[in-house]
C-alpha positions in Angstrom: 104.3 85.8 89.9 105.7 89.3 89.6 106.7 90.8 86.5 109.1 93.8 86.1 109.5 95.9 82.9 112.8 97.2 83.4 111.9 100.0 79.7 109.4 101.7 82.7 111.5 101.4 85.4 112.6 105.1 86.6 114.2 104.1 89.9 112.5 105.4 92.5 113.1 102.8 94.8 109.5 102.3 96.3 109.3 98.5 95.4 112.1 96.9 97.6 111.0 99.3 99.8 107.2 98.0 99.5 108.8 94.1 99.2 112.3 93.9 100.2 112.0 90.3 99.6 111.5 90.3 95.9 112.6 93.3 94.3 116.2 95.0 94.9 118.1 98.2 93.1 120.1 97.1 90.5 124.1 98.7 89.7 122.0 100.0 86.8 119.9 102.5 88.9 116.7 100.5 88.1 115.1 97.6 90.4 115.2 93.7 90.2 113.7 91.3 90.9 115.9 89.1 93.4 116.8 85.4 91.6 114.9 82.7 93.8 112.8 84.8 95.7 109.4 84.2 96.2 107.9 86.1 93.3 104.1 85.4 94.1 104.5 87.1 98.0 101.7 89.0 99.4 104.1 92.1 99.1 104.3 91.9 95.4 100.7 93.6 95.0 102.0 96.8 97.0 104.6 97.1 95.5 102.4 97.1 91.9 100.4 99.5 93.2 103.0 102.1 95.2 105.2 102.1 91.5 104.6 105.2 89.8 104.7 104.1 86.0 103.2 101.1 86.4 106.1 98.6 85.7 105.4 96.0 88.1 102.6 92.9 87.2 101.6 90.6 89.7 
């Protein structure tokens, strides 16, 4: 299951990029995580690892 500290988020945009499935860009400038997606998807590990400051768990 994916975690996502939005306190480290910056924005960049790489993670729904890396798992457009799971994560999205919020109106707040910072990602989400997309309510009922599958949280646990294969993509969620790139997604970890491509994010810059490390705010993504999976």
């Amino acid at each position: 299951m994916a975690t996502l500290d939005k306190d480290l988020c910056v924005g960049c945009g790489l993670c729904p990029q890396a798992c457009p499935d799971v994560f999205e860009m919020q109106d707040d400038g910072k990602a989400g995580i997309i309510a009922g997606s599958n949280a646990g998807a294969a993509c969620v590990q790139d997604a970890a690892d491509q994010c810059p400051v490390g705010a993504i768990e999976s």
